[in-house]
Kinemage of the C-alpha trace (Angstrom):
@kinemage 1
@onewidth
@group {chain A} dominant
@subgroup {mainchain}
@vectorlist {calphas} color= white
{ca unk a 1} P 0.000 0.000 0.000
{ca unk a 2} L 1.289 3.228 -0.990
{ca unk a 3} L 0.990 6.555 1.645
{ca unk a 4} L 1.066 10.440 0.271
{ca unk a 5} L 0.260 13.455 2.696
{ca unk a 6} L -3.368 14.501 1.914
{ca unk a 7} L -3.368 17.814 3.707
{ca unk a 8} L -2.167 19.888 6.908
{ca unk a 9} L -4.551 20.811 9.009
{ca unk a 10} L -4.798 23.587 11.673
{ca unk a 11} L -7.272 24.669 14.415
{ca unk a 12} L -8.036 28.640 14.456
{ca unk a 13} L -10.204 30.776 16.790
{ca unk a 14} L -11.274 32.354 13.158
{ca unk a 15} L -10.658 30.131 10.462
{ca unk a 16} L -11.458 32.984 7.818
{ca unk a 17} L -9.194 35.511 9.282
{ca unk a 18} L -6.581 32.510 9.329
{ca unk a 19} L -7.355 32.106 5.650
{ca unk a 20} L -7.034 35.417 4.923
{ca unk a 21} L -3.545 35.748 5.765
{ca unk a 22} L -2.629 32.759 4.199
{ca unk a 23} L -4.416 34.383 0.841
{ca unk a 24} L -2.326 37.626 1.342
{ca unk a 25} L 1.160 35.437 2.317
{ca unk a 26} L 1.053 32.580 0.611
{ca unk a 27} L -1.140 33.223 -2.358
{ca unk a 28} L -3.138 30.153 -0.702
{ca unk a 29} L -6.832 29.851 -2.599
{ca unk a 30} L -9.491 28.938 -0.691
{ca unk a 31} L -11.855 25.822 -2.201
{ca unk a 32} L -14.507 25.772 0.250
{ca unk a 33} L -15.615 26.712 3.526
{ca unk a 34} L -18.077 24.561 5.507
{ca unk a 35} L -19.204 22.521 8.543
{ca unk a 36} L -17.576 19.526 8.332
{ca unk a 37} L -17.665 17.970 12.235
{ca unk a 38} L -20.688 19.230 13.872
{ca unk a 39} L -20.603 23.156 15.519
{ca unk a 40} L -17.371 23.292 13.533
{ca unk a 41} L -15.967 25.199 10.329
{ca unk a 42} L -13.561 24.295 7.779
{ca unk a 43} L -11.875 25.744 5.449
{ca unk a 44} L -9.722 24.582 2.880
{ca unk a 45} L -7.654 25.935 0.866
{ca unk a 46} L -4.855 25.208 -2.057
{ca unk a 47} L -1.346 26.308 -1.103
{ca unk a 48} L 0.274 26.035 -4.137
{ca unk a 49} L 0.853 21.849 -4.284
{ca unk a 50} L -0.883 18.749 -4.019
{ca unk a 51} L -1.424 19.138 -0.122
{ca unk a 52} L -4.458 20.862 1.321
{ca unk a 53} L -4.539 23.341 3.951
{ca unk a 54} L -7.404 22.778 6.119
{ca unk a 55} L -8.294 25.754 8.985
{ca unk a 56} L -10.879 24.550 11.124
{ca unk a 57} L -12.811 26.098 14.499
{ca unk a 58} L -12.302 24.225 17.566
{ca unk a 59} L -15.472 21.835 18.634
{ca unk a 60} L -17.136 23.281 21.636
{ca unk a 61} L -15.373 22.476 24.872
{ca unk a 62} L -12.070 22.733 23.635
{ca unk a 63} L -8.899 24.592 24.800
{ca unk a 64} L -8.204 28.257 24.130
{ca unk a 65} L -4.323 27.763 25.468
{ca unk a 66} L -1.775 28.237 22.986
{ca unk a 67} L 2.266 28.532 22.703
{ca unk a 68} L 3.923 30.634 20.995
{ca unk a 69} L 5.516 29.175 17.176
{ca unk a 70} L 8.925 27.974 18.412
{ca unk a 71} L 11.646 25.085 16.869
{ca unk a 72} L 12.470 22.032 17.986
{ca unk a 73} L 9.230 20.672 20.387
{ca unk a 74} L 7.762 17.542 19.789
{ca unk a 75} L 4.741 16.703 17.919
{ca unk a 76} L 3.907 18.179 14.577
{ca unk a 77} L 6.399 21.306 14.758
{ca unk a 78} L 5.507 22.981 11.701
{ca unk a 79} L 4.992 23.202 8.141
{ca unk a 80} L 7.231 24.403 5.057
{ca unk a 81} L 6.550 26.796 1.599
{ca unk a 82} L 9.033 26.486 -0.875
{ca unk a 83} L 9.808 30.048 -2.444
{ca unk a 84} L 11.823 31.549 -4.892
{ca unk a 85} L 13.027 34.844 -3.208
{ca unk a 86} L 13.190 34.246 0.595
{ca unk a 87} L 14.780 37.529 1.122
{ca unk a 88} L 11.985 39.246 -0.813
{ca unk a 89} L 9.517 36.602 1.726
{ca unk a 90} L 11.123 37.993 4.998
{ca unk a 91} L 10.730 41.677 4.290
{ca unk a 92} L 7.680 41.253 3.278
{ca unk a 93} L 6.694 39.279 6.696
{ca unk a 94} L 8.890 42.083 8.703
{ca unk a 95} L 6.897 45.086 6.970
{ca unk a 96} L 3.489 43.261 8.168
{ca unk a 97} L 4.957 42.492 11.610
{ca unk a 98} L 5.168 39.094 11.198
{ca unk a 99} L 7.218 37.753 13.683
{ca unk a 100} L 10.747 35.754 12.766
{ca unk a 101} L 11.363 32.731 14.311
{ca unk a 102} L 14.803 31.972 12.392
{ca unk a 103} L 16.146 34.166 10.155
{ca unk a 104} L 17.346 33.418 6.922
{ca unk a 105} L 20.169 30.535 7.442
{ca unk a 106} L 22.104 28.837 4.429
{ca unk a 107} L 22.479 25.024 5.397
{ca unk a 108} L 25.072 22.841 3.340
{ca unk a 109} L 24.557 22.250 -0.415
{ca unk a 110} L 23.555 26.190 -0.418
{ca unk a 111} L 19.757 26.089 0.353
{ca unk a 112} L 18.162 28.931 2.376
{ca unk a 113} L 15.599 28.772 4.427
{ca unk a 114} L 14.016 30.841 7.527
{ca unk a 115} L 10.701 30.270 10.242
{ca unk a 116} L 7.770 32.505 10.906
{ca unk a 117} L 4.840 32.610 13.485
{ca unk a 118} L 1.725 32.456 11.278
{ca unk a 119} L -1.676 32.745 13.175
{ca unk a 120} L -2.852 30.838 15.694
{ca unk a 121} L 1.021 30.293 16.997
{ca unk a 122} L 1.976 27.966 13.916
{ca unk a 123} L 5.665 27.524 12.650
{ca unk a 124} L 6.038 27.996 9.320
{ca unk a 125} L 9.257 26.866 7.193
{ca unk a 126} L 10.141 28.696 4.186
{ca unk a 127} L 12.830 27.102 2.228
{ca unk a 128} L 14.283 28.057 -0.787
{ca unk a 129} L 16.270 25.465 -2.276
{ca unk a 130} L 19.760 25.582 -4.011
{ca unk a 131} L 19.532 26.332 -7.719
């Protein structure tokens, strides 16, 4: 049996006003937007590849405590965007006040890549691979 990654899925206090920002950032296109658990919202959206985004409400009764975006915890610790102009990416994010995790490190073989706090406290890779 063969396995691919279907989508990436994040919980949001406002899954439109996560969705929005990932329209503005990321270009990200939203397909729908409806309930898909019951008292819950999703939206999903196409980031540019054959993965889904999915932003969802949390089901009543659920936590409200969050951490802020940081490296190296365990669990899912984030998720990357491939881009073609990271320094062009990280101004833009600085302008908008987006706060950097990482800055822009080269690792061996020459690729670049750098970590943001998107909303809802979640780490976002941006890697921009040797060419």
């Amino acid at each position: 049996m063969t396995y691919s990654v279907n989508h990436v899925h994040i919980r949001a206090k406002n899954p439109h006003e996560s969705a929005k920002w990932y329209e503005k950032f990321f270009n990200a296109k939203i397909l729908s937007s409806r309930e898909v658990m019951p008292g819950t919202i999703t939206v999903s959206m196409d980031a540019g590849g054959p993965v889904r985004l999915n932003i969802s409400s949390p089901p009543e009764g659920s936590s409200e405590d969050t951490v802020p975006a940081e490296l190296n915890r365990l669990g899912l610790e984030h998720f990357g965007f491939d881009t073609t102009d990271i320094e062009s990416d990280i101004q833009k994010f600085e302008s908008a006040g987006v706060r950097i995790v990482l800055p822009i490190t080269e690792i061996a073989g020459g690729t670049k890549l750098a970590y943001i706090e998107g909303p809802d406290k979640v780490l976002i890779e941006l890697v921009q691979p040797f060419s």
